[in-house]
N, C-alpha and C positions, 0 to 999 in steps of 0.2 A: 521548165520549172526548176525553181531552184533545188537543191537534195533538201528531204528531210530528213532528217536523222533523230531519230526517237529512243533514247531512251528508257527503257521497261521496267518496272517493278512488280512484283505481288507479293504483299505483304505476308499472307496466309500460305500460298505455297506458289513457291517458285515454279513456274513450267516446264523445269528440267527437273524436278524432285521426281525419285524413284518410283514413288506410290501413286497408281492410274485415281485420278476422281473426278468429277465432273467440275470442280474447280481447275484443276490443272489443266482439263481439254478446254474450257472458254480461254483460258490465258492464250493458249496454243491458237485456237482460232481469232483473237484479238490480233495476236500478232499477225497472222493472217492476212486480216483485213486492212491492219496498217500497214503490213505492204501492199495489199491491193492499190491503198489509198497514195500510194508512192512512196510513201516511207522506207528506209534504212532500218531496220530495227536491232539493237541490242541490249539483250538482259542486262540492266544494271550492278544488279546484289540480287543475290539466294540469302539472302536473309530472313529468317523468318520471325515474325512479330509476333506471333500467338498464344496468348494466356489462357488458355482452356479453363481456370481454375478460380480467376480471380482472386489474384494473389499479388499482392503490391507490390511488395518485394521485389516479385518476379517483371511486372509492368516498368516499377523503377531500373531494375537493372537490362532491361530491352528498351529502354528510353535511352540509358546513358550509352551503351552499345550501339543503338542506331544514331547517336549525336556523333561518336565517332569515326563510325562509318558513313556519313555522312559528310565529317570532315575529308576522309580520304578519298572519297569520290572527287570532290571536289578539287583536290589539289592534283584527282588524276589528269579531272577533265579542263582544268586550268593547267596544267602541262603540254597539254594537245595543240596543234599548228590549230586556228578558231576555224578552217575548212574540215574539221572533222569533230568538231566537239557536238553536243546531241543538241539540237535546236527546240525540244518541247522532250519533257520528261511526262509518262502515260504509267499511272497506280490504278494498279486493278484489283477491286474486292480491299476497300480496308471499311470498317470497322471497329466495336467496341474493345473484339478478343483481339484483332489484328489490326491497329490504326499503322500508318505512314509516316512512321520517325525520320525517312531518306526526302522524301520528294520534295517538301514543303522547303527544307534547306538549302539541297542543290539547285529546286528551281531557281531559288531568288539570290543565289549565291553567281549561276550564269546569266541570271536576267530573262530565262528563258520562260514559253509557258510551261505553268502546271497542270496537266490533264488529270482528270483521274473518272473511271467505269465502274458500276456497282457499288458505288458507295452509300452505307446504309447510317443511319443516327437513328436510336432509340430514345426521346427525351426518358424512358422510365431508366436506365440506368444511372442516371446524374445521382453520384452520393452513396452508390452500390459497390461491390466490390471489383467491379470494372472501370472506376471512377475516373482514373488518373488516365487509362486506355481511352476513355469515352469522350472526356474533354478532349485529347489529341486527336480524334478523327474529325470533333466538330471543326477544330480548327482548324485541320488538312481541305476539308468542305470549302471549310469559308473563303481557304488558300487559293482555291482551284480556279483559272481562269475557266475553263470547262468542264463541267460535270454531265456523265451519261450515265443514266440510270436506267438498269435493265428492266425493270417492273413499275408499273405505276404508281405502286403501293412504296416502295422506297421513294419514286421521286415526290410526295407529297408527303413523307419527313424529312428529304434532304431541302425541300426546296426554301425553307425558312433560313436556312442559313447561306444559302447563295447571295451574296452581295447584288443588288441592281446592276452593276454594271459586268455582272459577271455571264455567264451562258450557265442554261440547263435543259439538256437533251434527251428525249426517249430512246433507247438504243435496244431495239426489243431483242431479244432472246434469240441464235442466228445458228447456222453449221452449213458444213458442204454437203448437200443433200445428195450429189449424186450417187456415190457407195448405197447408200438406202432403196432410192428410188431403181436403183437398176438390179437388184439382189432378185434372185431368181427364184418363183412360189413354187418351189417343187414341193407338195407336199405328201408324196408317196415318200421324197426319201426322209422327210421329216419325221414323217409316220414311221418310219424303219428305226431310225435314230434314236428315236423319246417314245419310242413304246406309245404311241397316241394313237388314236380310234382317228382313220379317215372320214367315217362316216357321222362325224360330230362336227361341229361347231368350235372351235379352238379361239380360247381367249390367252391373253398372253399381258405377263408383266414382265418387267426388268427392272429389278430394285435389289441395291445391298442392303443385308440381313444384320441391321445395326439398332442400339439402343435406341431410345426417344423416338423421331416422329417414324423415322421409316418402319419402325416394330408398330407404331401406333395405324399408319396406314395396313400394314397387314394386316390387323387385327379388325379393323373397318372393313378391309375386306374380306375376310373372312365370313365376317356376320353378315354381310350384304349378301354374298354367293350363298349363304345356306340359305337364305331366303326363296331362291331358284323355285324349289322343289319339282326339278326337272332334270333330266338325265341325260339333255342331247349336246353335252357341252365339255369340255376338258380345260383346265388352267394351267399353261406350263409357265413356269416360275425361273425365270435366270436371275440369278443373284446367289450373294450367302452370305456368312460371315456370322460376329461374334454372337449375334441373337438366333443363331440359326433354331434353338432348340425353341424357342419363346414365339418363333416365325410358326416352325410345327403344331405348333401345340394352339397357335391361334387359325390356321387352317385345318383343323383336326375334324370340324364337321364336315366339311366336306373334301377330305382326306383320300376317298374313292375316287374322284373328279381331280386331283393336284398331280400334278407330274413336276420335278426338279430336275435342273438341266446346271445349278450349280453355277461358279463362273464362269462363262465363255469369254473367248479372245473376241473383241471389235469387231473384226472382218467376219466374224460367223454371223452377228446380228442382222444385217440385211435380209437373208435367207430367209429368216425367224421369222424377222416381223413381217417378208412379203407374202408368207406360205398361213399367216393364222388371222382370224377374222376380226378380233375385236381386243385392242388393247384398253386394260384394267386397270386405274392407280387410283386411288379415293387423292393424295398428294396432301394428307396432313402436313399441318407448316411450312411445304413445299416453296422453295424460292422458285423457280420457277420449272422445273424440270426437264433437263436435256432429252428424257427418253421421250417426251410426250412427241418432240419437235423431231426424233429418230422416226417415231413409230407415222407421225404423219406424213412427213417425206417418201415411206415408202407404202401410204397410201390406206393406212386401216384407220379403223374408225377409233375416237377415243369416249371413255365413258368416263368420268373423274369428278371429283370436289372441286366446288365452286369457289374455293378460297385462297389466299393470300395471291402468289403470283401466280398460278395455275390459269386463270383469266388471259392471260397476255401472250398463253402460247395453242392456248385451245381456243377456239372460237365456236361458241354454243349455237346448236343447232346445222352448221357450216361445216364444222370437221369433227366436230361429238358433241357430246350430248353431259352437261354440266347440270351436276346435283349439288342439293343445300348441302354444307361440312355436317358429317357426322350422322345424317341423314340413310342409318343403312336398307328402310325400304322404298326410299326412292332410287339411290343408287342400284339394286335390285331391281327395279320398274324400270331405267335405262339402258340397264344390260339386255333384260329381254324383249325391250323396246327393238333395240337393232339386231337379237337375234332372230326377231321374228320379222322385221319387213326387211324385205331384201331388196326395196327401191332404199329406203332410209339407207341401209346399209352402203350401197352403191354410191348414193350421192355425198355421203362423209366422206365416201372414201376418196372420188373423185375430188369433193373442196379440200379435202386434207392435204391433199399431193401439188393439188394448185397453190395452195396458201402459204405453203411451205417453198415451195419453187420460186415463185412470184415475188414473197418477201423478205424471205427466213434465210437470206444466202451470205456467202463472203461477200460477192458483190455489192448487197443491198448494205452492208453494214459497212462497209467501206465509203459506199455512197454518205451515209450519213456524219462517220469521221473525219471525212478528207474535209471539209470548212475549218476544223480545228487545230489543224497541222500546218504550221509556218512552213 
């Protein structure tokens, strides 16, 4: 097989940015998979494209900065002996706040393809204050000889602007499940650790404690869990951050039942999720969520909102159990759904760890990339 050499972009945040997010670990497993799939891979640009604000200004002057950086790619990779210059250029996560000023130019500057994964188009933006942002991702879309869209819900706005003659791919939601799956359910030393009652029922989230949806799903859960009115159960809570006090105060009813465990390091989660019984996220606005896809790998059951990409990493009734959005006494009716049958409970857990293994892997998404890659 001939090399491929791919070069990498993410608009929103680079793979090697200092700050851990679940954008930066798919970038990281992307890359991954593009070697799985035989690829070369190197980072393009750390540049970052991102208008938090809506601010033209700001969109104009990340336009003309990426037109130039874009220049100098080009004259790098048109310096290079043509047995090393990158043969498909791969943009992951662009968008309205973060469109692809680099790829669309170097592509067609080498002739090479332009790939690009997660890319989203919102028609309500056109004319908003992300305008000028919004038009450049459509048109990075339209650019793309391949588009993989992680959620079904993106690919059914991107897929209007994919040319006929172009590809558009489901690329579902993936990680290396083995760390998960093989974490060790001690949970005597859990119980030591986080001050939890062995003799209970342990549900478990892992969410950062930030404005907007992830405040909004706390707060969903909260009012779900006090629905309970039952005492054989404990919520440990990993995460934190800038909304932490707004987090408290929206778990304040059932405040006796919450245990905080704060941020933990990556390699401790394993442990967590294989030692507690039922992982909790309602996943307001949720693009799809990484932990859902952690917490199945190592085999617990999930209980969540039926909405936006939450679908495409949960499988209802198979690996948990999917409630209406916003819906906080059914979500309460499916928590103590699996607290109380412990065949239900058993058999999520089992589909959970299969569905995850089976299809959620480097491998299986490699499988899918490697047609795309000259």
């Amino acid at each position: 097989m001939a090399a491929r050499r791919i070069a990498f972009y993410a608009p929103l945040k680079a793979p090697n940015h200092p700050t851990p997010s679940g954008d930066r670990r798919m970038a990281r497993l992307l890359i991954r998979a593009l070697e799985a799939a035989g690829g070369t891979v190197e980072v393009a640009s750390d540049f970052r494209a991102y208008d938090g604000q809506g601010d033209r200004q700001r969109q104009e002057a990340l336009r003309s900065e990426g037109a130039a950086r874009a220049e100098g790619l080009i004259a790098q990779y048109q310096g290079r002996d043509p047995a090393s210059r990158p043969t498909a250029w791969f943009t992951y996560h662009l968008y309205h706040k973060a469109p692809d000023w680099l790829g669309p130019k170097v592509a067609a500057a080498l002739n090479i393809p332009y790939l690009v994964a997660e890319a989203s188009f919102a028609p309500k933006r056109a004319g908003g204050p992300w305008d000028l942002a919004h038009q450049a991702a459509g048109a990075a879309i339209t650019a793309a000889d391949w588009v993989f869209c992680l959620t079904r819900l993106d690919m059914a706005c991107v897929q209007p602007l994919v040319p006929p003659a172009h590809k558009l791919t489901f690329l579902p939601p993936f990680l290396d499940p083995d760390p998960f799956a093989n974490g060790q359910p001690n949970r005597a030393a859990l119980a030591r650790r986080f001050a939890l009652n062995p003799d209970r029922r342990w549900l478990l989230t892992v969410a950062m404690m930030r404005p907007g949806d992830k405040l909004h799903s706390y707060q969903r859960l909260g009012a779900a869990l006090a629905r309970l009115n039952r005492n054989d159960w404990q919520l440990l809570v990993v995460g934190d951050g800038s909304a932490r006090d707004q987090v408290h105060a929206a778990l304040a009813p059932i405040m006796e039942n919450v245990i905080f465990a704060e941020v933990l390091p990556l390699d401790d989660l394993p442990d967590i999720y294989r030692a507690c019984d039922i992982y909790v996220w309602p996943g307001v606005g949720e693009a799809y969520g990484m932990a859902y896809l952690e917490a199945q790998a190592a085999g617990l059951p999930v209980v969540a909102g039926d909405e936006r990409g939450v679908p495409d990493v949960v499988r209802d009734g198979e690996t948990g159990l999917l409630t209406p959005p916003g819906d906080d006494g059914a979500f309460a009716d499916a928590v103590a759904q699996v607290l109380d049958d412990g065949d239900l409970r058993r058999r999520l857990s089992a589909g959970a760890g299969a569905f995850v293994a089976g299809e959620r892997t480097v491998a299986a998404a490699a499988k899918i990339l490697s047609p795309a890659l000259p």
